[in-house]
N, C-alpha and C positions, 0 to 999 in steps of 0.2 A: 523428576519428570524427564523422561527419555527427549531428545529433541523432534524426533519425528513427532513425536505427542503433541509436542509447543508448537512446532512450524505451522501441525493442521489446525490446530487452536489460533494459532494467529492471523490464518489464510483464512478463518471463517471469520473470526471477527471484521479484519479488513473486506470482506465481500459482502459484508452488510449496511456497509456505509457508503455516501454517496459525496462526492467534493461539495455539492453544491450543498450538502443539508450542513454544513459544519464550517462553510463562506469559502474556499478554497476555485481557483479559478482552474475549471477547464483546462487538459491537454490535448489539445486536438476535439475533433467532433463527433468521430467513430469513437465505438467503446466496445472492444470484443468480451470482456469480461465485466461481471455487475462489480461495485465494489472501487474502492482506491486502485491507482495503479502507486506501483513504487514510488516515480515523479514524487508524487502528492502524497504520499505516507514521509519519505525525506522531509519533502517541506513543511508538511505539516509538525515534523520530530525537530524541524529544526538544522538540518544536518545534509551533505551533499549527494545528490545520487549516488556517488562512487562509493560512498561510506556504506550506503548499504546496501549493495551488490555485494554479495559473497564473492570471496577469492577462491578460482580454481583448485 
């Protein structure tokens, strides 16, 4: 599976879910995008924001 394949596969699954349907607290109150933001995909994984921001 090429990555660009996984990323968009991934970006779709996380845009279907919502913090509050899976108990995860809110980042802020605005939400420009449907979906997990990273925040809350990290915490949810367990893992630090930094870790999963890709490196330049």
């Amino acid at each position: 599976m090429e990555l660009e394949t996984l990323g968009t596969f991934l970006k779709n699954r996380r845009d279907r879910i919502t913090p509050e349907r899976i108990g995860l607290k809110t980042f802020g109150v605005t939400r420009r995008v449907p979906g997990l933001r990273r925040e809350e995909l990290a915490q949810l994984a367990g893992v630090t924001f930094r870790l999963h921001t890709p490196y330049p």
